[in-house]
N, C-alpha and C positions, 0 to 999 in steps of 0.2 A: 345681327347687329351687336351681341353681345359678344360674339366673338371675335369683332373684328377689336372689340376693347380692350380683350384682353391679350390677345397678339400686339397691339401696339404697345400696351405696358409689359408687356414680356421683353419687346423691343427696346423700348426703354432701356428697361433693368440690364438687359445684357449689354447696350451699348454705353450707358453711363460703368457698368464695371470695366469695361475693355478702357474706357477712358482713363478711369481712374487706376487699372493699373499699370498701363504705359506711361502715364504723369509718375508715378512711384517707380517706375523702371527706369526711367532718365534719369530722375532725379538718386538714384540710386549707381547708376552706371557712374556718373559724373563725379560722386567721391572719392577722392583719390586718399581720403584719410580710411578708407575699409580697406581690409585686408580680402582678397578674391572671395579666401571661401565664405567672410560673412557677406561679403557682396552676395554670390548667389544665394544663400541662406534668404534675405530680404528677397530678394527676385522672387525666389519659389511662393516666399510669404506674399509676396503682392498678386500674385497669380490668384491665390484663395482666397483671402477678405483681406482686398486692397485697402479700404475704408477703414478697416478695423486697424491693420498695420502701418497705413500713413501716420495714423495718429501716436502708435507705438515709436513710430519712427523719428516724428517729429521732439515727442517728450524725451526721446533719447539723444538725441542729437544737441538738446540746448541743455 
């Protein structure tokens, strides 16, 4: 039983990242004020700690 807990929060964890970094991959793709290569520069970032660079991204942007 208990590992059925912990696969499903494992489950979780990796389908809330893949979420949150294809929401930062759109929203990234879709700016046309970046220049390509910091476009991928963010790409890459949101691959690794999406959560952590949405928020980078946001504070940079405004």
């Amino acid at each position: 039983m208990t590992s059925l807990v912990i696969y499903s929060f494992l489950f979780l964890a990796i389908f809330a990242h893949a979420m949150m970094a294809s929401m930062m991959y759109r929203r990234i793709h879709g700016n046309e004020e970046l220049p390509p290569a910091e476009k991928n520069a963010w790409k890459l970032k949101a691959l690794v700690f999406p959560a952590y660079y949405w928020g980078q991204y946001k504070k940079r942007k405004a």
